[in-house]
N, C-alpha and C positions, 0 to 999 in steps of 0.2 A: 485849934489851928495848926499846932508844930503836927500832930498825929496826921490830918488832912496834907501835909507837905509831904512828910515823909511816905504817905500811901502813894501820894502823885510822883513820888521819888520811885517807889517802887515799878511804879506803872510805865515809868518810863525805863526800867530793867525791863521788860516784856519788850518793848519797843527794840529796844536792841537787839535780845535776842530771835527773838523773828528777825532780822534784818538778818541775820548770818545766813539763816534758812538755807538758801540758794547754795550758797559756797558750802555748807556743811555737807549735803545733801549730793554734791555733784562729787566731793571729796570722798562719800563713802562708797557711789558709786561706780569711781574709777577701778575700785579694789576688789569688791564683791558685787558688781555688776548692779544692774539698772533692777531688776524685780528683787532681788538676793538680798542688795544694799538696802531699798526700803523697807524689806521685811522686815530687817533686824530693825533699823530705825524705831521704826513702829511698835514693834515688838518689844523693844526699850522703853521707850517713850511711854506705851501702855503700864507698864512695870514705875516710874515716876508718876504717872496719874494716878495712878492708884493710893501711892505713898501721902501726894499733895491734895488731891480734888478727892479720893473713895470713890466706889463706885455705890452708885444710888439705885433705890429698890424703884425696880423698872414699872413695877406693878403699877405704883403712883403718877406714872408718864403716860399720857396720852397716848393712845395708841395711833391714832394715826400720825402723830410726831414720829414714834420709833419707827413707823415703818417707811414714809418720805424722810425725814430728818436721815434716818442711818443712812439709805442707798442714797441722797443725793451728796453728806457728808462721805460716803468710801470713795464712791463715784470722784470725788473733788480731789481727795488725796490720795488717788490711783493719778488722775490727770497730772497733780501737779509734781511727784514723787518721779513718776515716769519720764516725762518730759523732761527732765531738768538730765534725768540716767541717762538717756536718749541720744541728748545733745553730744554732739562728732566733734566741739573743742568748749572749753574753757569759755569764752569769748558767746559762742552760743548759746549754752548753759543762762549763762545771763541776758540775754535778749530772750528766752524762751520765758526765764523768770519774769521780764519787764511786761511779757505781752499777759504773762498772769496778773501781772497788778492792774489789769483793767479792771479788779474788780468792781473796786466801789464805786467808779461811774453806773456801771451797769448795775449792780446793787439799787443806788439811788434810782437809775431812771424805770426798775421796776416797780421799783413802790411806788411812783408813782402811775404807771400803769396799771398797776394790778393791784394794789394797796390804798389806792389815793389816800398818797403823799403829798399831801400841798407844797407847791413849788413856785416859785417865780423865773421868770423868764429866762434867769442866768445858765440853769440847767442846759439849754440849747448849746451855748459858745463853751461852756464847761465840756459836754459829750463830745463836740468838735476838735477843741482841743486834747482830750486826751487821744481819741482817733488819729489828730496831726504826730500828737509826740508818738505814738509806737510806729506810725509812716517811717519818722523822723530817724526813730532807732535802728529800724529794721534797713533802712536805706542805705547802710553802711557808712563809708566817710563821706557820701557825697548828700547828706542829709534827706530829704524827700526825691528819691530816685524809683520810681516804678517797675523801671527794667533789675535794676539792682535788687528792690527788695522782694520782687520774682524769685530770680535768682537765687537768693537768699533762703527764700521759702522753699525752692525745689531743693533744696539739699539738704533739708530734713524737715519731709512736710509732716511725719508723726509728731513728731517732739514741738513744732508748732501748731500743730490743731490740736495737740491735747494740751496747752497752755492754753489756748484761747477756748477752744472745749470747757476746760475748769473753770475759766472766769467768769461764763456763762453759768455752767453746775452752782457755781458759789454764790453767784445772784438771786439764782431761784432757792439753794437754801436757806440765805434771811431772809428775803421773801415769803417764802410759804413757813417757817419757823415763828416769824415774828409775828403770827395768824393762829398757828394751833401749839405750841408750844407751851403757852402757860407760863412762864417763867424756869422754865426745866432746863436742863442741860444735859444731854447725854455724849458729853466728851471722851469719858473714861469707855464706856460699849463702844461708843464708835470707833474709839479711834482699836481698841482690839478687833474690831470686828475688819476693820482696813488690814489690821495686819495680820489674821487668818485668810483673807482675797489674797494679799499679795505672795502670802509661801504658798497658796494655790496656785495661783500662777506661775510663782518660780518653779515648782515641780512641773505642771503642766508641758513650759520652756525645758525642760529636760534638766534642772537642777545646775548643774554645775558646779565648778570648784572658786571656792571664796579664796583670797588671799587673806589671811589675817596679819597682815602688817602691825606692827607696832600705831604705825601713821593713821591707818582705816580703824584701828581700834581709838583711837584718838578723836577722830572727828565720829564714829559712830556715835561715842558716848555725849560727845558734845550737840551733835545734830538731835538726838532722841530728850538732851538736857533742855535745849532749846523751846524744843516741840512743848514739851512736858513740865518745867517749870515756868516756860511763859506765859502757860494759862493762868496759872496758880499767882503769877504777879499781874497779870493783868484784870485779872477777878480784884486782886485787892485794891489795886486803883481805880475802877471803877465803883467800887463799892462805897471805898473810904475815901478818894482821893478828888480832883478834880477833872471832872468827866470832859468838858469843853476842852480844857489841856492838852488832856491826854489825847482826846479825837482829831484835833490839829496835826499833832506829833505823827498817830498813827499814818497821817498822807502823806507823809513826808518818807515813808520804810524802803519805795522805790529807789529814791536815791543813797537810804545808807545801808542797803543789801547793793545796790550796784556799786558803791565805794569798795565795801567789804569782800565781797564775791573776787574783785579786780585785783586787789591785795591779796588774800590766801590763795588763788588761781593764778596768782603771776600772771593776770591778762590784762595790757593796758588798752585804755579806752579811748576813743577819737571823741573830741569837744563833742561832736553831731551826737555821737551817744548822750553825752550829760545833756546836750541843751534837749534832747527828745525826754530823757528822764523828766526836766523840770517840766516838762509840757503837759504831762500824764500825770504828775502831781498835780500842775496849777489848774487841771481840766476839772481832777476830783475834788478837789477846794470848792471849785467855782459851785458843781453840784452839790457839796455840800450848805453851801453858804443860801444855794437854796432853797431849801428845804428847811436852815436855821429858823427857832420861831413859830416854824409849824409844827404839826402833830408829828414827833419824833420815831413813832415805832421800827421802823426802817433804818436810821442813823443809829440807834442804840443797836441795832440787832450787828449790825454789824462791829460796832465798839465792845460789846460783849464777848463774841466768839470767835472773830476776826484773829488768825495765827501767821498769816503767813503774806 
């Protein structure tokens, strides 16, 4: 029992640390730019996978896992890396971030589509509600504003269609994962394989000059800690630890990456923002809770490799 506590202890360090994500990520990119900044992340982060997870003989991996799994995994962490670099303030950064955490609605409502996921009805007012909270966020102070969060959007429509791009990408990878997978994990490839795209890309953009600050070396190593040791704790709480707990907890990263983000960004938040945060958590609950019960293949996939 104390071993199961302590694992669920553990699993809730993972929680945490994905919750930084945002803020870490927008902090490395202020210094060494939006492709530049990820690279390295990644490129760290691969360098801790290694140390924690190994990497695993691919030969034993399905192949048609490696070859959907990797590209819809780079694809995800190009989208969600990018966008957050993208973002033109602080303030943005974290609304690009929020409109990522649409995932696990969408998530949910494919397995049920494509997976059948048994579900009960709650799914509906769950999907609805998480759709109202990102209105709600994107609306600015004046809550669900249309013309506002127009607005909003034309001022940097990359950095949010490639948040809501990813949410999508990350749907369809526990989706079709939790299909041919097998129980496999290819974290450690992938995630190197993200960060040989992204110094392609940054050369591609004509390279540029990195600031190495003190500060950008600081949140580098912490955003790539993040990344990289949250697998490693989140492997252990699901393994060893209490998986229902921990899966609650997880819906809940919305709002302590939006706390978090608002603190190291010095960006304060209008109420409308938090109350759109709980909206988009209480939407993903709701779809969770229905699917609770049923065949789980879809909930777990996402409780397993779920980072960000």
């Amino acid at each position: 029992m104390k071993s199961s506590k302590n694992a669920t202890l553990v699993g809730f360090i993972a929680v945490l640390l994905w919750s930084s994500i945002i803020a870490l990520i927008r902090g490395v990119s202020e210094s060494l730019g939006a492709t530049g900044g990820a690279a390295m992340i990644y490129t760290v982060a691969s360098v801790f996978l290694l140390f924690t997870a190994g990497f695993p003989r691919l030969s034993e991996f399905p192949r048609r896992y490696l070859a959907w799994g990797s590209l819809l995994f780079v694809a995800y962490e190009l989208c969600l890396s990018l966008s957050i670099g993208y973002a033109n303030t602080g303030r943005q950064a974290i609304e690009v971030g929020m409109v990522n955490y649409l995932w696990p609605t969408f998530t949910l409502v494919s397995a049920i589509v494509f997976n059948k996921q048994k579900a009960t009805l709650w799914v509906v007012p769950g999907f609805l509600l998480s759709m109202l909270g990102i209105g709600w966020v994107l609306g600015g102070d004046q809550g669900v504003d249309p013309a506002g969060m127009l607005e909003n959007v034309r001022d940097n429509p990359l950095g949010y269609g490639l948040a809501l791009l990813g949410a999508l990408i990350w749907a369809a990878y526990c989706t079709v994962t939790a299909r041919i997978a097998r129980g496999k994990s290819g974290v450690t490839p992938f995630f190197m394989l993200a960060a040989g795209v992204l110094w392609i890309s940054h050369v591609v953009e004509g390279g540029g000059g990195m600031a190495f600050s003190l500060h950008a070396i600081v949140y580098l190593v912490l955003a790539a800690a993040a990344l990289g040791f949250g697998y490693a704790a989140w492997n252990v709480g699901i393994l060893h630890g209490n998986v229902t707990i921990l899966a609650g907890a997880s819906y809940f990263i919305p709002v302590f990456s939006a706390a978090l983000a608002a603190t190291l960004l010095r960006t304060p938040l209008p109420v409308q923002f938090w109350q759109g945060a709980l909206m988009v958590c209480g939407g993903s609950i709701l779809c969770w809770i229905a699917t609770r019960g049923r065949r789980t293949s879809a909930p777990m996939s996402i409780r397993a490799e779920k980072h960000s």
